[in-house]
N, C-alpha and C positions, 0 to 999 in steps of 0.2 A: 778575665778569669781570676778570681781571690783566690786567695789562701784557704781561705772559712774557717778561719780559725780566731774570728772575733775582734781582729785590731792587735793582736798581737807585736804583729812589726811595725808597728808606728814607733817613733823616737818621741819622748817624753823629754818635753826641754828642761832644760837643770834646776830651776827654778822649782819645781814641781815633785821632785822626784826625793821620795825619801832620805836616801842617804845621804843629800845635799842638807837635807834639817837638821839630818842627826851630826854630820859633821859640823855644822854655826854651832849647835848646842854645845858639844863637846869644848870648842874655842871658848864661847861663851862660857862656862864655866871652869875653865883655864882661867880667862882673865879675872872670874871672880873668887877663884882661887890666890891669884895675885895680890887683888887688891884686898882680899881677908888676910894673906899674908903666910899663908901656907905652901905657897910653888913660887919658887924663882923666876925671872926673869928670863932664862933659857929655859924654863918648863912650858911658859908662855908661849917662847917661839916655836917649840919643837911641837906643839899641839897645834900652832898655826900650819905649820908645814903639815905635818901629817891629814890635820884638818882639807885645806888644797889638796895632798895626794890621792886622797880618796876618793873627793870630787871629781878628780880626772882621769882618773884610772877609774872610776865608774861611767864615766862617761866615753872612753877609749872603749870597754867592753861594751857600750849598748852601741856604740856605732860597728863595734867589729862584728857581733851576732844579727844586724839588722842585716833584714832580706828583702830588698824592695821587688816589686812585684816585674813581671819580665817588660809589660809598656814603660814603667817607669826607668826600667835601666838601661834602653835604648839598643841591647843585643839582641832582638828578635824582629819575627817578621811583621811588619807592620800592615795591620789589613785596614 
């Protein structure tokens, strides 16, 4: 018995998933902000960081909203 609601709760691995690109880019032009010479060396880091925070805290949210289907989560009756 689905969902039918299309794939919804499937987990999209990190690799894949938007906000994972948009966070490299962000780094990525951090460091080439650096090496042009306009952000410090802690502007660097703090984009790295923030860059990872986002990564995982978006990835904490799609595991906390995922709803696996009731065979897969082993609390029901099994026929």
């Amino acid at each position: 018995m689905g969902t039918g609601n299309g794939g919804i709760n499937v987990i999209i691995p990190w690799w894949q998933m938007k906000t994972t690109w948009t966070a490299v880019a962000a780094f990525i032009t951090a460091i080439g902000a650096y090496v042009e010479g306009s952000l410090g060396l802690t502007g660097v880091i703090s984009a790295g960081f923030g860059a990872l925070a986002v990564i995982f805290v978006r990835q904490g949210v799609e595991k906390s909203t995922y709803i696996p289907e009731v065979k897969d989560r082993g609390d029901g009756v099994i026929e």
